[in-house]
PyMOL Python script that loads the backbone (N, CA, C, O; Angstrom):
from pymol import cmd

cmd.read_pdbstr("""\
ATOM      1  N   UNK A   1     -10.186 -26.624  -0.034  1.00  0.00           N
ATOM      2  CA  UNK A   1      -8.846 -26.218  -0.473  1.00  0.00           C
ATOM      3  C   UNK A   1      -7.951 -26.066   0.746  1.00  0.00           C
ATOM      4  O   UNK A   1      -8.387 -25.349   1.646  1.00  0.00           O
ATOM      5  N   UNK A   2      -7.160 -26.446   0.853  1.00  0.00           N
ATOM      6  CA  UNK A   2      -5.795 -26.723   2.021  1.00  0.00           C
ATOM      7  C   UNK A   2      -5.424 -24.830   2.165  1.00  0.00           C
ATOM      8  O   UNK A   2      -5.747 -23.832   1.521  1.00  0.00           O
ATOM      9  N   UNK A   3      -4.776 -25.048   3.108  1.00  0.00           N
ATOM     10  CA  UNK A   3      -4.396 -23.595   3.469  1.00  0.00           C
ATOM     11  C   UNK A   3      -3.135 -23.441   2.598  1.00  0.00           C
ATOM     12  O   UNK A   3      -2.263 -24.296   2.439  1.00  0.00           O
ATOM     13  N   UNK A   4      -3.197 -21.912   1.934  1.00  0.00           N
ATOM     14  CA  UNK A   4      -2.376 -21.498   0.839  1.00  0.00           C
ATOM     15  C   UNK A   4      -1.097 -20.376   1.241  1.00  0.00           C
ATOM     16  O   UNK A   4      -0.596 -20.517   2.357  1.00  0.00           O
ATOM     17  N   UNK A   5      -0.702 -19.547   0.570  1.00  0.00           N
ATOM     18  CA  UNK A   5      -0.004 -18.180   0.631  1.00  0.00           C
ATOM     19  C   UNK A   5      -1.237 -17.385   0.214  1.00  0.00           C
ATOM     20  O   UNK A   5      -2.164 -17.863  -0.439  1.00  0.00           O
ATOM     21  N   UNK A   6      -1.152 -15.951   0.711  1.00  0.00           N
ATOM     22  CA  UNK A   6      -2.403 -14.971   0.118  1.00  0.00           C
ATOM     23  C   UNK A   6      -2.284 -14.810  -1.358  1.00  0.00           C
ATOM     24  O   UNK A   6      -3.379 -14.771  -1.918  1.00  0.00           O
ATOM     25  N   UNK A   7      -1.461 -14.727  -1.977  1.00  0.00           N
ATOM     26  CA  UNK A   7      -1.688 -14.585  -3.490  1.00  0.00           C
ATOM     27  C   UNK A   7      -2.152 -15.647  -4.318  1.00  0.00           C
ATOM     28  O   UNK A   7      -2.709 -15.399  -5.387  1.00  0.00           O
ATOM     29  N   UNK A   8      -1.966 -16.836  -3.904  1.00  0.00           N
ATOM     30  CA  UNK A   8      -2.305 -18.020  -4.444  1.00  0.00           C
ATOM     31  C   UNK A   8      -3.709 -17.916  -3.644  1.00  0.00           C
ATOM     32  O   UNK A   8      -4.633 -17.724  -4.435  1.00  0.00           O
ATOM     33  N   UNK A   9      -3.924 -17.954  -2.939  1.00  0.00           N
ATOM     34  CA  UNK A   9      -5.723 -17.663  -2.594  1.00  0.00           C
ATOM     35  C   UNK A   9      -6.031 -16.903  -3.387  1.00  0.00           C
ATOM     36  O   UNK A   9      -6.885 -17.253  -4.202  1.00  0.00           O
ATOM     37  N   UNK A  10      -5.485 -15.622  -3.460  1.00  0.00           N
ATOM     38  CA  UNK A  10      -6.077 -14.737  -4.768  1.00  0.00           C
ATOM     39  C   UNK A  10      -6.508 -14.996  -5.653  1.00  0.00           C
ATOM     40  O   UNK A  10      -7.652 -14.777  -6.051  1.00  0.00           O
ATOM     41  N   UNK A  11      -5.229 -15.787  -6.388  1.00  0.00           N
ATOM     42  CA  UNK A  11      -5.204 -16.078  -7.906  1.00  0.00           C
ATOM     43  C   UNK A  11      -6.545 -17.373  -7.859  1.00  0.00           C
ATOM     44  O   UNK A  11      -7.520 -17.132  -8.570  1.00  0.00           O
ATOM     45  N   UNK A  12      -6.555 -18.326  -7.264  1.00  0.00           N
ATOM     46  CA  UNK A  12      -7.444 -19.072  -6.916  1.00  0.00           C
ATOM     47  C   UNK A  12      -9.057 -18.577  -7.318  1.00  0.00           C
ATOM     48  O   UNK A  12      -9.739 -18.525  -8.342  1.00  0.00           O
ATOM     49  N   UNK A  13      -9.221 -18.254  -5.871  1.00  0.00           N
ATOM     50  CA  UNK A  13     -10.463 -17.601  -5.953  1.00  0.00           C
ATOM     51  C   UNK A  13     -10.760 -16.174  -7.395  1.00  0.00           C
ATOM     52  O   UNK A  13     -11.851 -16.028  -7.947  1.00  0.00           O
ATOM     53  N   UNK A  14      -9.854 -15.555  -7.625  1.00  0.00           N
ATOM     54  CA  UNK A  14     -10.307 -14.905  -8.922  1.00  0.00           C
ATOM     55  C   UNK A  14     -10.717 -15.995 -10.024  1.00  0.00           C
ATOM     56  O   UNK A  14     -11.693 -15.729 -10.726  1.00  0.00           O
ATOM     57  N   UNK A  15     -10.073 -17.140 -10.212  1.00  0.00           N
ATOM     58  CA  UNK A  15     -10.336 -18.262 -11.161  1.00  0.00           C
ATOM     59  C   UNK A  15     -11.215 -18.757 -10.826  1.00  0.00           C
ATOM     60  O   UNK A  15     -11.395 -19.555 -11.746  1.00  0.00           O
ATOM     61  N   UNK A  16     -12.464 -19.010  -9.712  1.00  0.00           N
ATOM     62  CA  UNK A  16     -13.333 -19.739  -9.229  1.00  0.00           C
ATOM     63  C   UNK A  16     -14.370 -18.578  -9.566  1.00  0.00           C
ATOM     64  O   UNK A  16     -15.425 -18.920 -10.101  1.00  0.00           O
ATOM     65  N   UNK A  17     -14.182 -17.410  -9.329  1.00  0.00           N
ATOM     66  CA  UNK A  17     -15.315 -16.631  -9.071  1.00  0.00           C
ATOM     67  C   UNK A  17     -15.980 -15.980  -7.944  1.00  0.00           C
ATOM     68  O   UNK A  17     -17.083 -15.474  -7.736  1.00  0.00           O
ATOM     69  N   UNK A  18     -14.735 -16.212  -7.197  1.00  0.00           N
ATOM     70  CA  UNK A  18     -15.032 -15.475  -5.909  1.00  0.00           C
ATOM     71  C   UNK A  18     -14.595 -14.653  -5.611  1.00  0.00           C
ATOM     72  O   UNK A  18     -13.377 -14.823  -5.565  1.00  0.00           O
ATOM     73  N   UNK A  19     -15.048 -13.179  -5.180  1.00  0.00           N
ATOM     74  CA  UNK A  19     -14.897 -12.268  -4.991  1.00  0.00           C
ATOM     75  C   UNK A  19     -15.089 -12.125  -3.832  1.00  0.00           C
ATOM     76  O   UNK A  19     -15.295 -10.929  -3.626  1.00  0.00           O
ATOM     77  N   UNK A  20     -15.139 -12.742  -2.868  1.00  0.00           N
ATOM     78  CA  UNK A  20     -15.341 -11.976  -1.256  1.00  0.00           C
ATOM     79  C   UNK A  20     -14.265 -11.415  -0.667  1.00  0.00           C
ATOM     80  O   UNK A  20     -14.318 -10.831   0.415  1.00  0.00           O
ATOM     81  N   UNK A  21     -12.934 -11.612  -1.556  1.00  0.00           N
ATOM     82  CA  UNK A  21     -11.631 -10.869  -0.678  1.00  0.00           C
ATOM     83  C   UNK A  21     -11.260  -9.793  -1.638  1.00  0.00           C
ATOM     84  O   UNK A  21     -10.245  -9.125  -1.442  1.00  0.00           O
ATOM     85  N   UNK A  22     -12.012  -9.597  -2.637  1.00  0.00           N
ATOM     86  CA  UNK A  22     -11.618  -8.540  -3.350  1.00  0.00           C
ATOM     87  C   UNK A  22     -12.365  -7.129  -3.458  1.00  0.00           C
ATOM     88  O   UNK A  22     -13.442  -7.218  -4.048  1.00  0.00           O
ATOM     89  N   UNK A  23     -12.075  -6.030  -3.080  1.00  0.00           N
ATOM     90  CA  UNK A  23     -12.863  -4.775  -2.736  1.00  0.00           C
ATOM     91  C   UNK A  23     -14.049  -4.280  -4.426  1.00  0.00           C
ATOM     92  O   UNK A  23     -13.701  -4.481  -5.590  1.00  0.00           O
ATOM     93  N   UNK A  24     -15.034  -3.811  -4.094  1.00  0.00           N
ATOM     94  CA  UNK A  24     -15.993  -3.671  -5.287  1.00  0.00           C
ATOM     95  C   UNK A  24     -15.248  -2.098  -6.060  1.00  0.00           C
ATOM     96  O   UNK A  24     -14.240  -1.522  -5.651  1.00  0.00           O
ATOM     97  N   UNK A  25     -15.894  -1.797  -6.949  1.00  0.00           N
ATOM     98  CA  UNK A  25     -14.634  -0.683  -7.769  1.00  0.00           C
ATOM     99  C   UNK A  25     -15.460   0.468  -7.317  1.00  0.00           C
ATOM    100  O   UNK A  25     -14.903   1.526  -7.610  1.00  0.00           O
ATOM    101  N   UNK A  26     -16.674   0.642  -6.662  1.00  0.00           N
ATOM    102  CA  UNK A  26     -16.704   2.006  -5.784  1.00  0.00           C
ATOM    103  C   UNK A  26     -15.621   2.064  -4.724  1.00  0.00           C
ATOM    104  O   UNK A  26     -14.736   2.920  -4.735  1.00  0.00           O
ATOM    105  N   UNK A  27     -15.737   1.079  -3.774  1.00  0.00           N
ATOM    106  CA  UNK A  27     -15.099   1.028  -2.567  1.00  0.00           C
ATOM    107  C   UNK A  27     -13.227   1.460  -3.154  1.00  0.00           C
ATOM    108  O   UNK A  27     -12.467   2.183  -2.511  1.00  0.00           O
ATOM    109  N   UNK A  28     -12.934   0.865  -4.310  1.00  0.00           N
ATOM    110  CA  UNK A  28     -11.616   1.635  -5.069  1.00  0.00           C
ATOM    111  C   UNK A  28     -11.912   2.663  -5.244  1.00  0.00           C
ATOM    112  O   UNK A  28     -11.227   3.437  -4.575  1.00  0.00           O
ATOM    113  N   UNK A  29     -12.930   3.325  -6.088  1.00  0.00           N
ATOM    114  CA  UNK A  29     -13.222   4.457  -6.412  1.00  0.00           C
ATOM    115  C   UNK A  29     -13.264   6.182  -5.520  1.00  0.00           C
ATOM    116  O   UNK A  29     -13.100   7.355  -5.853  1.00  0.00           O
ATOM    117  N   UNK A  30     -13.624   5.331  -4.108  1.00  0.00           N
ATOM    118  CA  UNK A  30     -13.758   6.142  -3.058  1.00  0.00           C
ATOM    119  C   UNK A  30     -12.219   6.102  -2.043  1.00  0.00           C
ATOM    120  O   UNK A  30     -12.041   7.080  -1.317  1.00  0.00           O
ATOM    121  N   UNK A  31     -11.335   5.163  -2.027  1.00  0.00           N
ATOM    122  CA  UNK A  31     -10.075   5.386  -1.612  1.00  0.00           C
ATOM    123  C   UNK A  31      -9.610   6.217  -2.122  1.00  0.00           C
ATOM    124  O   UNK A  31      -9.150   7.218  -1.572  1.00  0.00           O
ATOM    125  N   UNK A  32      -9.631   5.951  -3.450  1.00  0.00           N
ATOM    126  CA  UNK A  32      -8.696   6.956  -4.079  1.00  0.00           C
ATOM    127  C   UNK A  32      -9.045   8.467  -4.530  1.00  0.00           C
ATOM    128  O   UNK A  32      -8.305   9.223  -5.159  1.00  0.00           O
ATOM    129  N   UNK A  33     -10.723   8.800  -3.922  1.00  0.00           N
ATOM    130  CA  UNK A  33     -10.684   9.921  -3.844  1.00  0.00           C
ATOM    131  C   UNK A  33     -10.323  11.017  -2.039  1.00  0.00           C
ATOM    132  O   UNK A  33     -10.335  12.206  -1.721  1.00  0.00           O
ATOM    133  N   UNK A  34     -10.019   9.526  -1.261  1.00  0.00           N
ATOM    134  CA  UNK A  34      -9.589  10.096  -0.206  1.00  0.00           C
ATOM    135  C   UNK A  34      -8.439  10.292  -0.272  1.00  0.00           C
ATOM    136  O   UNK A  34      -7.999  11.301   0.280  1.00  0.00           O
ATOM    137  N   UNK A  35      -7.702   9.554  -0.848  1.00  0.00           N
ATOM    138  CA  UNK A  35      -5.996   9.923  -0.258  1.00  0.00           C
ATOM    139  C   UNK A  35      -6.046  10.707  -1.625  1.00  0.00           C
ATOM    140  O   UNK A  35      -5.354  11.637  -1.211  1.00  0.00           O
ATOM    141  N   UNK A  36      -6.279  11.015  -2.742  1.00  0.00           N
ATOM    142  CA  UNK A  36      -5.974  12.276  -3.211  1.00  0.00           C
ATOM    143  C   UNK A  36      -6.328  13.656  -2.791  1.00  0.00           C
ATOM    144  O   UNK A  36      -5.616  14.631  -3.035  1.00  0.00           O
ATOM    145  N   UNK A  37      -7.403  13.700  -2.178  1.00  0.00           N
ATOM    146  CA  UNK A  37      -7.937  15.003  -1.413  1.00  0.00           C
ATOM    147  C   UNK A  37      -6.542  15.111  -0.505  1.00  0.00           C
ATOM    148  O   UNK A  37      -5.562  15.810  -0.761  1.00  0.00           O
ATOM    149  N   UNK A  38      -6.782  14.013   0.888  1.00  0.00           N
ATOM    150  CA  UNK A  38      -5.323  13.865   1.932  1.00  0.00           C
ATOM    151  C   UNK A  38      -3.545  14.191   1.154  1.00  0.00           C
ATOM    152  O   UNK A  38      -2.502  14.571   1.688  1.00  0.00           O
ATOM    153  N   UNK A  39      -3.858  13.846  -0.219  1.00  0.00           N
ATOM    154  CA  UNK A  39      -2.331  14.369  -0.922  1.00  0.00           C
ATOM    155  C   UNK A  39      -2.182  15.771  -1.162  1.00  0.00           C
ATOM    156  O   UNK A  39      -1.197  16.480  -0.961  1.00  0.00           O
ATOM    157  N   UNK A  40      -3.504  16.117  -1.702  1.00  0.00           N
ATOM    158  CA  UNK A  40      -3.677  17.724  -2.331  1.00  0.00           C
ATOM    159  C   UNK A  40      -3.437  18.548  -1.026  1.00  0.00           C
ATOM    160  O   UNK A  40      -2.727  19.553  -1.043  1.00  0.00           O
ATOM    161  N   UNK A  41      -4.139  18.026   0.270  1.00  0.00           N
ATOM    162  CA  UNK A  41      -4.180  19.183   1.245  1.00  0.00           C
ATOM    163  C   UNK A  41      -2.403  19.028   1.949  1.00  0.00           C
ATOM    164  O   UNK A  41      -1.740  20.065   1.992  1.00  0.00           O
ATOM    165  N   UNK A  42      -1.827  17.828   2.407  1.00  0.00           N
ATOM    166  CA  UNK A  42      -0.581  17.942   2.340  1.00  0.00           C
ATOM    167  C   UNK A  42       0.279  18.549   1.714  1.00  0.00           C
ATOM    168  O   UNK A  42       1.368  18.994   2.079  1.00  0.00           O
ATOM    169  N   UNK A  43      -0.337  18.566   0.550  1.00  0.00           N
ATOM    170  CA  UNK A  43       0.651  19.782  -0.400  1.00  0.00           C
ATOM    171  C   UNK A  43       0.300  21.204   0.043  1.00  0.00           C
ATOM    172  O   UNK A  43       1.166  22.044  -0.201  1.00  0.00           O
ATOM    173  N   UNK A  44      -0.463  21.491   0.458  1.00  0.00           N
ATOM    174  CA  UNK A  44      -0.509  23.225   0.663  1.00  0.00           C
ATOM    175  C   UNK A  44      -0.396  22.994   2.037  1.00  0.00           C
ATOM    176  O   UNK A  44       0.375  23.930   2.247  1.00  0.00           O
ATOM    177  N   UNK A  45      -0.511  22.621   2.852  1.00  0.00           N
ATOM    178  CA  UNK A  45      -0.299  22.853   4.182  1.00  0.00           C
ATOM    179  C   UNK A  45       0.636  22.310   5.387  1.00  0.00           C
ATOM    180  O   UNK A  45       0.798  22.828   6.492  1.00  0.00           O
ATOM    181  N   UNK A  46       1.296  20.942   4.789  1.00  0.00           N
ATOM    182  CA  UNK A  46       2.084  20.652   6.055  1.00  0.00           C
ATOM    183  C   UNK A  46       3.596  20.728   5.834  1.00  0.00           C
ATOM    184  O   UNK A  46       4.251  20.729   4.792  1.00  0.00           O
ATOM    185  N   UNK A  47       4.001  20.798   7.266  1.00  0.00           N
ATOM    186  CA  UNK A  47       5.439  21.269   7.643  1.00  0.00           C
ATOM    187  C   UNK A  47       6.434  19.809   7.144  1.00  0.00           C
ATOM    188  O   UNK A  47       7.624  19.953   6.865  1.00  0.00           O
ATOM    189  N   UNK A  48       5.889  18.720   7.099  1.00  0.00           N
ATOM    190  CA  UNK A  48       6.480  17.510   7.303  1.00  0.00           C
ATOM    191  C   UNK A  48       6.019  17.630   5.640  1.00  0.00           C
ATOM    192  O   UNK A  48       4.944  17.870   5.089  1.00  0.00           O
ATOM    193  N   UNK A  49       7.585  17.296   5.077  1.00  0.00           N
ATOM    194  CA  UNK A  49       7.234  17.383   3.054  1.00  0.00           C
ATOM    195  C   UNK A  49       6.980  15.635   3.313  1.00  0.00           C
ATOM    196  O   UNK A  49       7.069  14.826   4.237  1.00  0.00           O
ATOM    197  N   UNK A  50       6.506  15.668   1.438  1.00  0.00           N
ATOM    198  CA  UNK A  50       5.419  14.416   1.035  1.00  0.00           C
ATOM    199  C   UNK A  50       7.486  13.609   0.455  1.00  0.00           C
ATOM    200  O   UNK A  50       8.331  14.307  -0.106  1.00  0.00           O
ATOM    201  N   UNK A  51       7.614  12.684   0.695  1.00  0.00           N
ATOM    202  CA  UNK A  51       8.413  11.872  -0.175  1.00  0.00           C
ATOM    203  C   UNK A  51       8.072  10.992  -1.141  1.00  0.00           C
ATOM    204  O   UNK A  51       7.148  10.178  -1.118  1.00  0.00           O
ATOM    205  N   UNK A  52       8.821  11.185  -1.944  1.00  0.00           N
ATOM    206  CA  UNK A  52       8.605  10.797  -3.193  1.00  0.00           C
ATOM    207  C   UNK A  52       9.677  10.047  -4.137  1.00  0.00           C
ATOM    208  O   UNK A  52      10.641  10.781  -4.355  1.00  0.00           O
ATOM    209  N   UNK A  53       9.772   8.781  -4.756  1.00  0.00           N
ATOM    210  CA  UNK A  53      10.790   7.852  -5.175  1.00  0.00           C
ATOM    211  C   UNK A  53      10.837   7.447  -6.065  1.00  0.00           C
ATOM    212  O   UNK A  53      10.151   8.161  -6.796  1.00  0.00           O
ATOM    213  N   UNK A  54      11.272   6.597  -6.648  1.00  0.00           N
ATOM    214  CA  UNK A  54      11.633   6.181  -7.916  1.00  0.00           C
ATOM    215  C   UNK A  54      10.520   4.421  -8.139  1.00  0.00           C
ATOM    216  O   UNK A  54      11.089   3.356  -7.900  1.00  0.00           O
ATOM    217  N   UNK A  55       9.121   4.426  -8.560  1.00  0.00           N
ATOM    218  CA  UNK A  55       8.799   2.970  -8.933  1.00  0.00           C
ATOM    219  C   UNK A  55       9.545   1.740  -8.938  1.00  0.00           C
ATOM    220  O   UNK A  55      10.146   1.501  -9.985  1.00  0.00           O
ATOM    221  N   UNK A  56       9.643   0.880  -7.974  1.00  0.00           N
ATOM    222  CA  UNK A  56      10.552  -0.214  -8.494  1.00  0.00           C
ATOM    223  C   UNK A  56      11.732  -0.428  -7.176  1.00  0.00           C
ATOM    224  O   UNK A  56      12.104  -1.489  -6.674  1.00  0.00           O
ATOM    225  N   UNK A  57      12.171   1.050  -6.822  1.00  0.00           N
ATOM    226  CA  UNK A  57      12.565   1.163  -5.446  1.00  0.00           C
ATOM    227  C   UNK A  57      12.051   0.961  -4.425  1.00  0.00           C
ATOM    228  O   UNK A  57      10.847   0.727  -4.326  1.00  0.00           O
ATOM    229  N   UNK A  58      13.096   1.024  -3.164  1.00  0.00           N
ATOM    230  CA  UNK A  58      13.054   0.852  -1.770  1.00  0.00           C
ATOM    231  C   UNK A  58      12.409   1.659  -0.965  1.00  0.00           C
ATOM    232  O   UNK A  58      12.012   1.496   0.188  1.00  0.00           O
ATOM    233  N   UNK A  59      12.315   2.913  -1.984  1.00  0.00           N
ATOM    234  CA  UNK A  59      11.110   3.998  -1.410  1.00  0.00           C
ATOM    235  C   UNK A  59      12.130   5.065  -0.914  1.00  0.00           C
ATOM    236  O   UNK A  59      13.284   4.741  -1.197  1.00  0.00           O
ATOM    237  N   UNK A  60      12.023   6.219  -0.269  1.00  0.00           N
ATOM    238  CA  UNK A  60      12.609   7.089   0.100  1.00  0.00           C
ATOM    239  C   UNK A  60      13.592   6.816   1.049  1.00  0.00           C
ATOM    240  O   UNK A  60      13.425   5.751   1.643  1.00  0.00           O
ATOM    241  N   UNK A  61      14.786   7.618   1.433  1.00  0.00           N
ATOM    242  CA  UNK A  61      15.858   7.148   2.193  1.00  0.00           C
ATOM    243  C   UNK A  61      15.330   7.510   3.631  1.00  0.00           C
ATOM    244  O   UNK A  61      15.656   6.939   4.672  1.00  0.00           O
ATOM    245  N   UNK A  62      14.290   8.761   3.471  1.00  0.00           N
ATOM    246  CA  UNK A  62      13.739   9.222   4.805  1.00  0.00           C
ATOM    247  C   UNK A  62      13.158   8.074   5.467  1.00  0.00           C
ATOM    248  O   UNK A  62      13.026   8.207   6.684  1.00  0.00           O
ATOM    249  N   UNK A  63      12.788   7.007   4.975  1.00  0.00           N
ATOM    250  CA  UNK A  63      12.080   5.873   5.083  1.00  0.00           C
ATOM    251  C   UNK A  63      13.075   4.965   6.516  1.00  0.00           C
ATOM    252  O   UNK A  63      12.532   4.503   7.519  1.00  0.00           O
ATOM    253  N   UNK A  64      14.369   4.918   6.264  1.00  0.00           N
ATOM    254  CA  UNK A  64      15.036   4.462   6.817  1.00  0.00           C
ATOM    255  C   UNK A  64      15.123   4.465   8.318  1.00  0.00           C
ATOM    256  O   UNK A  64      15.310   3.593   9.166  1.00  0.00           O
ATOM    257  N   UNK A  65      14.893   5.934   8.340  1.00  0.00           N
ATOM    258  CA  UNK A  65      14.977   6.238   9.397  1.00  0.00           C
ATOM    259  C   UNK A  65      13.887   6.027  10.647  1.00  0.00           C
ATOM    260  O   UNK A  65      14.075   6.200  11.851  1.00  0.00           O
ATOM    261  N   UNK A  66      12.970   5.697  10.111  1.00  0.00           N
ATOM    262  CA  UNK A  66      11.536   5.044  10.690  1.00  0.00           C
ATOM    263  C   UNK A  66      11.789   3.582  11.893  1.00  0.00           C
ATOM    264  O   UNK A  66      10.974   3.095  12.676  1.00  0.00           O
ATOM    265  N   UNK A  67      13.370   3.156  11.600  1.00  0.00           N
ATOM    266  CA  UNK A  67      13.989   1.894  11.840  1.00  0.00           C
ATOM    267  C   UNK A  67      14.621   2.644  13.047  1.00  0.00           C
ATOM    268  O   UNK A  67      14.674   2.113  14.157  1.00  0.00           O
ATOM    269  N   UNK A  68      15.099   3.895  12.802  1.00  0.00           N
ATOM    270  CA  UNK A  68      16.570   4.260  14.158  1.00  0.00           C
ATOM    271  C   UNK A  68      15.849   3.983  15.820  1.00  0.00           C
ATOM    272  O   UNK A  68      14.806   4.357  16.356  1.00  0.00           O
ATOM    273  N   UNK A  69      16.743   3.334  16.152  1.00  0.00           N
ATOM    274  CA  UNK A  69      16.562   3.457  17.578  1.00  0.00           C
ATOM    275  C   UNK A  69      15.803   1.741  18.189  1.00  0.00           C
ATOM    276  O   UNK A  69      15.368   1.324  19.263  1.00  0.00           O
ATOM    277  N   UNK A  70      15.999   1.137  16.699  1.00  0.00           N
ATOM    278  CA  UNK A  70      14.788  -0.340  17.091  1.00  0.00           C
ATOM    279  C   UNK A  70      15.693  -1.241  16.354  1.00  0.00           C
ATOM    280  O   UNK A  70      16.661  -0.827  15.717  1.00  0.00           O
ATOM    281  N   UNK A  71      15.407  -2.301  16.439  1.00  0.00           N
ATOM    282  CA  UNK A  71      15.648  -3.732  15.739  1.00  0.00           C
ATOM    283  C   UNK A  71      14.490  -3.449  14.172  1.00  0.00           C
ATOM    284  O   UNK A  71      13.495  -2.726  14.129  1.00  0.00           O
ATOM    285  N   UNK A  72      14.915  -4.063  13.364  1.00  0.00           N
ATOM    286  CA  UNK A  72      14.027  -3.821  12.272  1.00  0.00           C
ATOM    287  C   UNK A  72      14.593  -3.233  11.223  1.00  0.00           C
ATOM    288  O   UNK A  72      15.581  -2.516  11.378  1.00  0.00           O
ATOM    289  N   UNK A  73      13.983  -3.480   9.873  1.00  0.00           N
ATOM    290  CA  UNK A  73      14.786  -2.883   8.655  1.00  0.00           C
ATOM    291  C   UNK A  73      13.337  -3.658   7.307  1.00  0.00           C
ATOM    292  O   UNK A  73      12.472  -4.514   7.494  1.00  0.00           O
ATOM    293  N   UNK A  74      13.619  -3.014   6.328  1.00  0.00           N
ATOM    294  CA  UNK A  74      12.670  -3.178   5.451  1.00  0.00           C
ATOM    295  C   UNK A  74      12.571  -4.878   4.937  1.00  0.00           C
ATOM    296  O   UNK A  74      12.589  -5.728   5.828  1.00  0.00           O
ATOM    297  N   UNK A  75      12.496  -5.197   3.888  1.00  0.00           N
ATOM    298  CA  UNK A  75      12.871  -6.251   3.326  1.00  0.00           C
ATOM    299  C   UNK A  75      11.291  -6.572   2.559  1.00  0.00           C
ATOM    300  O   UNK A  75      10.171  -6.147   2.843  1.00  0.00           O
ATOM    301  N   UNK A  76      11.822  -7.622   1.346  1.00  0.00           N
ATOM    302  CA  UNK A  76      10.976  -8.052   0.202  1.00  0.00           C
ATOM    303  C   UNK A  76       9.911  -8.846   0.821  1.00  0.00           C
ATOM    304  O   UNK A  76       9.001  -9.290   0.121  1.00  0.00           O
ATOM    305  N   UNK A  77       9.959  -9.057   2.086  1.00  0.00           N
ATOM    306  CA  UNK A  77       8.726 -10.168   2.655  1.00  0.00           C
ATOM    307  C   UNK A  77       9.278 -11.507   2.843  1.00  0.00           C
ATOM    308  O   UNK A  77       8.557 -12.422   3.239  1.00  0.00           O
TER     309      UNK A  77
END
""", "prot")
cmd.dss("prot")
cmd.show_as("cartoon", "prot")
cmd.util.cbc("prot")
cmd.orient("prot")
């Protein structure tokens, strides 16, 4: 197969049956019990608040500011 975009490899290989780029559902299972622990303890303890946005958006405006002082700005890819 010729060299692709990553999603079209995706979609590809999910249609073939290959799974070597796709994570097993423990290895999901266990992310997501880390960054919820890492969310829960952020909530009781740090000085720097959690932001939080609207699905579908650009993400928080605090976000922006991650850019000041550099060349750079978000964008769709």
């Amino acid at each position: 197969m010729p060299s692709a975009p990553a999603y079209e490899r995706l979609l590809y290989d999910a249609l073939i049956g290959d799974a070597t780029l796709f994570l097993r559902s423990d290895e999901v299972e266990a992310s997501w019990r880390f960054a919820d622990a890492l969310t829960a303890q952020w909530g009781r303890d740090s000085k720097v608040p959690m932001r939080s946005y609207e699905a579908g958006s650009w993400g928080p405006e605090a976000a922006d500011g991650l850019f000041q002082g550099c060349e750079g700005g978000w964008s769709k890819g």
